[in-house]
N, C-alpha and C positions, 0 to 999 in steps of 0.2 A: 426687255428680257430680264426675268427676274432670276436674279444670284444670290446664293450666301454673300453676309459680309465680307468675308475672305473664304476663300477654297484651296486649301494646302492636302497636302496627302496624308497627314494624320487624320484630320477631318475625314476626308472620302474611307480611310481605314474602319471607321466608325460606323458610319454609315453602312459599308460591306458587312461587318458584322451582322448589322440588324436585317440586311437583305438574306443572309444567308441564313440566319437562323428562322426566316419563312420560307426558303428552299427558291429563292431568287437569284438569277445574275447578278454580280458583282458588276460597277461601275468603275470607269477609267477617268484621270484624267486626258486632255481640256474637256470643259463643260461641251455638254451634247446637246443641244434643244430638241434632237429626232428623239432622245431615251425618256422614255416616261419613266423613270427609277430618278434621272437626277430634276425632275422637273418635283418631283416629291422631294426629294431633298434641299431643291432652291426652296420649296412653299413652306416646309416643317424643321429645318435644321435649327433655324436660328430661335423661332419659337418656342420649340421643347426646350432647348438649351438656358431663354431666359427664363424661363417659367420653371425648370429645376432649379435655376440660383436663386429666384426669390420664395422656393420652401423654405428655407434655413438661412441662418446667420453664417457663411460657412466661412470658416477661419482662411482658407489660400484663396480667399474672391474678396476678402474684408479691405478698403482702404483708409487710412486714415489720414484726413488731410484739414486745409483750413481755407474757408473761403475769403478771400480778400476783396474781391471786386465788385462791392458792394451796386448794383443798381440805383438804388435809391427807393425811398418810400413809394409803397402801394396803400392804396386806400384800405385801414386799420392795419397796416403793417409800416415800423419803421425801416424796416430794409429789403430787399430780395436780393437772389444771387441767381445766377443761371445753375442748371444741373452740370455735375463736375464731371469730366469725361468716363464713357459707358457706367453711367451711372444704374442700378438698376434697383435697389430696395436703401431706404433709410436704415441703419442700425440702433444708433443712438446720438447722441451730442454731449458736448463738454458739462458736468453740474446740470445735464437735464433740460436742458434750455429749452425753450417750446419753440418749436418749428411746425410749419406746413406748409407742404407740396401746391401749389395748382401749377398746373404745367407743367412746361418745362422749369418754372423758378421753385425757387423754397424761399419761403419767406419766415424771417425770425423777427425778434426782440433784442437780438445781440450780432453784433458786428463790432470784430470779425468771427466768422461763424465754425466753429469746431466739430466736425462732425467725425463719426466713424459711418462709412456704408459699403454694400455689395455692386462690386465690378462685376467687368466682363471679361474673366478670362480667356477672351477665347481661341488659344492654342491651346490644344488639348493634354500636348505634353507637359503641361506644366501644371496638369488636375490629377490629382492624389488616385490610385486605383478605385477605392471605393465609390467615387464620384463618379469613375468612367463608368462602371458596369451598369450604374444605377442610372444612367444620360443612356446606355446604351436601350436598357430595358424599357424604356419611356420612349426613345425613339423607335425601335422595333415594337411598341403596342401602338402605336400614330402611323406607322406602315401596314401593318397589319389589320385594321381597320379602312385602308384606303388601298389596298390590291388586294383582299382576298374577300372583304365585305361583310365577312361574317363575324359579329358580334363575338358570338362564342369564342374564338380564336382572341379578337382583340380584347375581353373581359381576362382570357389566362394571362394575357403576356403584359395586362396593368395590373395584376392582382399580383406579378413577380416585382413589377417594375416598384410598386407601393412596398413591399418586403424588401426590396436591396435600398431605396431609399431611405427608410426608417433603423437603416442599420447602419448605411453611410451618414446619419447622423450623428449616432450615436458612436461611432465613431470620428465624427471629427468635432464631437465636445471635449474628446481627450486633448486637442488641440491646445488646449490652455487651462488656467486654474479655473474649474467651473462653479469655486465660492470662494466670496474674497476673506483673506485671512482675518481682515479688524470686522468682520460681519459677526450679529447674534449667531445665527443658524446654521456657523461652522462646523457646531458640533453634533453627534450624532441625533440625538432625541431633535434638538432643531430641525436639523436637514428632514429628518423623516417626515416631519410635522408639514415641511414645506412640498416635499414629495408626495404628499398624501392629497394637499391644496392644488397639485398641477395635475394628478393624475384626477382629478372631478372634471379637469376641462376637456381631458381626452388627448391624443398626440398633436400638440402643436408646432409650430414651423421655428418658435422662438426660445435658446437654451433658457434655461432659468436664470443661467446666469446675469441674462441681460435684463428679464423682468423684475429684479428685485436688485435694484440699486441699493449703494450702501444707505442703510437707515428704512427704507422699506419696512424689512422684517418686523425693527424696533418699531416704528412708527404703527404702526397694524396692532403690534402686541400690546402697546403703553394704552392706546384708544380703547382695547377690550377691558384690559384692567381698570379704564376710569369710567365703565359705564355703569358699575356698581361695586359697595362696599362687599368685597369677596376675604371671606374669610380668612384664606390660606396670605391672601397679602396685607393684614390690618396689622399695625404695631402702632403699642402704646408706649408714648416717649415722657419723659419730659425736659424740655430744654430751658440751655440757663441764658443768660443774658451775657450779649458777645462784649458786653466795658463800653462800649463804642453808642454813645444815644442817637435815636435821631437829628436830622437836619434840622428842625425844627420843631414845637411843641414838644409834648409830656410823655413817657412811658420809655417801654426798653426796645431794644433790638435782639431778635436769635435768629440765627439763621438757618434755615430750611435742611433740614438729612439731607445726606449726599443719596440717597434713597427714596425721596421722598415725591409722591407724586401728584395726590391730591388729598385734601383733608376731608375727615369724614367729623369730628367733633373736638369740643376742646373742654376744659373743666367746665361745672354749671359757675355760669357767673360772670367768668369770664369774658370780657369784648378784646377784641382781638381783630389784625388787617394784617393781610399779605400784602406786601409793598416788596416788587420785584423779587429777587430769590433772600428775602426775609420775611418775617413778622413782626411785625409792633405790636405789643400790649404793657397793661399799666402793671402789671405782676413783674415779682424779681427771675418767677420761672413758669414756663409757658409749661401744662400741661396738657396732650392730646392725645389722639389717636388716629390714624392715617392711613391711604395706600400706600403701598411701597411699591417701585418696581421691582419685578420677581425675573430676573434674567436667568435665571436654573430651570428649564422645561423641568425636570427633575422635578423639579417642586412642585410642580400644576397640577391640581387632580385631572383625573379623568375628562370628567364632564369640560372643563374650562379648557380643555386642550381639544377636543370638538369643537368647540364653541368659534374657537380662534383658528382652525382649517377652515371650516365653514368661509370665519369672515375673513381669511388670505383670499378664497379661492373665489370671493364676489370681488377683491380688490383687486386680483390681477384681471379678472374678465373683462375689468372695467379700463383696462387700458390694450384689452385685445381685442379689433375690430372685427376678426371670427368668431369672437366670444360674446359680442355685446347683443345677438340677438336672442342670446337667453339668458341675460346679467338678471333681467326680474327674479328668475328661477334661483338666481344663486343667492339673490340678496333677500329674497320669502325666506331660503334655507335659513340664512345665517340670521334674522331677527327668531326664526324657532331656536336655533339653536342655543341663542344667549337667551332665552327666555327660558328655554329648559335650565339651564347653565344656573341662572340666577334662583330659577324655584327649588334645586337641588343643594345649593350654598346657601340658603337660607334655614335649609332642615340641621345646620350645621351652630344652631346657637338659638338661646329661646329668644320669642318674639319681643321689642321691647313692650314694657308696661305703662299705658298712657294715661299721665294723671291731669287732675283739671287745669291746673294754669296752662298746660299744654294746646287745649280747645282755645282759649283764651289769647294764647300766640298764633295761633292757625288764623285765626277769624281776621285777625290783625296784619297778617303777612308774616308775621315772624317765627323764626325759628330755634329750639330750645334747645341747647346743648347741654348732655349730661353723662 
């Protein structure tokens, strides 16, 4: 005989709901095997229920715990752990850790294993109202497809259950800060720029908050800015010699802008090495010109700030398995759009003018700074 995991009477409460809002008898308890009402509710209770916790991250179903009891190695895995009681969706792990599921194990890189994931809450009383209405609504369209048969009926009552869900998410993102305060994209122009990048994927199951770990944002932004000399970030410096020589051999030591991110030229003439976050050269003062990181969206034109939604919203699809079967589509976008990006910040300074020893370093491999 097949039962819900437990049968309490807030549970059966639930259920009455959705039977009555299809114009059904209400059930009692103990379980009936003669009622075909609780015989739908043994098949469908526990199902619709997990299948609601794993749309969302939701803040009163979140555990955070640590696994200790390590299995031992699986073939290309140094550890496994079993699944932690009613486990039901991974959320994230400590630093990112890379985990995977088969089975019932998860197997990591790191032991012991930190994980945050979604339980099973399931006493009902202890689910936020918006959760209940929205479990109600998704159970009453799973009943309603299996006593009344007609489509029509069951297409209204998931077309409701899909509106209270997407409300009860957004309500329980207020749950907690849904951007961390030492983040880039705390600020206005940021968030939106990120807002712009999730809304291309359409409504997802996962806040933003969890997609974009601390450095994400930077890390996406720094890569746009090093894929060409963009106008709006070049600065001409020149730096002096920090007193301090190298470790060995001839020349000076400066060290690198606290700004600084990749070099685009340096005086003609000049030989010059980056040696970790310095430079060596034989001059008493290094003369160049460079990226900088530009962390003020404020400052990004137009163009360069498409450019970099574009290339968020191919880097988050790229770690969302709903998303990954149109990542092509996002990542064609975003090579148009840094290419657009780059032929429009080019109109922004004349062409340089190529003189012969220049052919003469080409043919050679080399390259002429001037």
């Amino acid at each position: 005989m097949i039962t819900p995991r437990t049968t309490t009477q807030p549970q059966v409460d639930l259920c009455n709901q959705a039977f009555r809002a299809l114009g059904e008898l209400p059930i009692v308890l103990p379980f009936d095997g003669t009622n075909p009402r609780w015989w739908l509710v043994s098949q469908f209770y526990d199902q619709v229920q997990d299948a609601l916790m794993a749309e969302h991250f939701w803040a009163f179903a979140t555990v955070r715990t640590t696994l200790t009891a390590d299995l031992g190695p699986v073939w290309g895995w140094p550890h496994s752990f079993a699944l932690p009681p009613g486990y039901v969706a991974l959320q994230r792990t400590e630093d990112s850790s890379i985990v995977q599921r088969e089975g019932a194990l998860l197997l990591s890189h790191e032991a012991p294993l930190k994980l945050t994931y979604t339980g099973q809450p399931a006493d009902p009383t202890l689910w936020p109202p918006y959760f209940t209405t929205a479990f109600v609504a998704a159970l009453t369209a799973t009943f309603a497809e299996q006593i009344t048969g007609q489509l029509d009926k069951h297409k209204v009552w998931l077309e409701l259950a899909n509106i209270r869900l997407k409300r009860a998410i957004e309500l329980d993102n207020l749950e907690g800060s849904p951007i961390p305060a030492q983040s880039a994209w705390a600020t206005g122009p940021a968030r939106d720029l990120v807002n712009q990048a999730l809304r291309a994927l359409g409504d997802l199951p996962r806040p933003s908050r969890f997609l974009l770990s601390p450095g994400f944002f930077e890390t996406v932004r720094d890569r746009v800015l090093a894929a060409h000399f963009w106008n709006f970030a070049t600065v001409r410096a020149v730096l002096t010699a920090s007193g301090t020589p190298p470790a060995w051999g001839s020349g000076n030591v400066f060290p690198l802008p606290d700004d600084y991110l990749a070099m685009q030229r340096v005086e003609t003439g000049v030989r010059y090495q980056r040696e970790g976050a310095t430079f060596v050269a034989d001059t008493p003062a290094l003369a160049l010109v460079y990226t900088r990181v530009v962390a003020d969206v404020a400052e990004w034109p137009v163009y360069f700030r498409h450019a970099f939604a574009t290339e968020l919203t191919a880097e988050i699809a790229l770690q969302l398995p709903e998303a990954v079967k149109l990542l092509q589509g996002y990542q064609l976008a975003a090579e148009r759009a840094l290419k657009s990006a780059k032929t429009r910040d080019g109109q922004e300074g004349s062409p340089p003018i190529l003189q012969s020893p220049d052919l003469i370093l080409a043919r050679r491999g080399a390259r002429r700074y001037y």
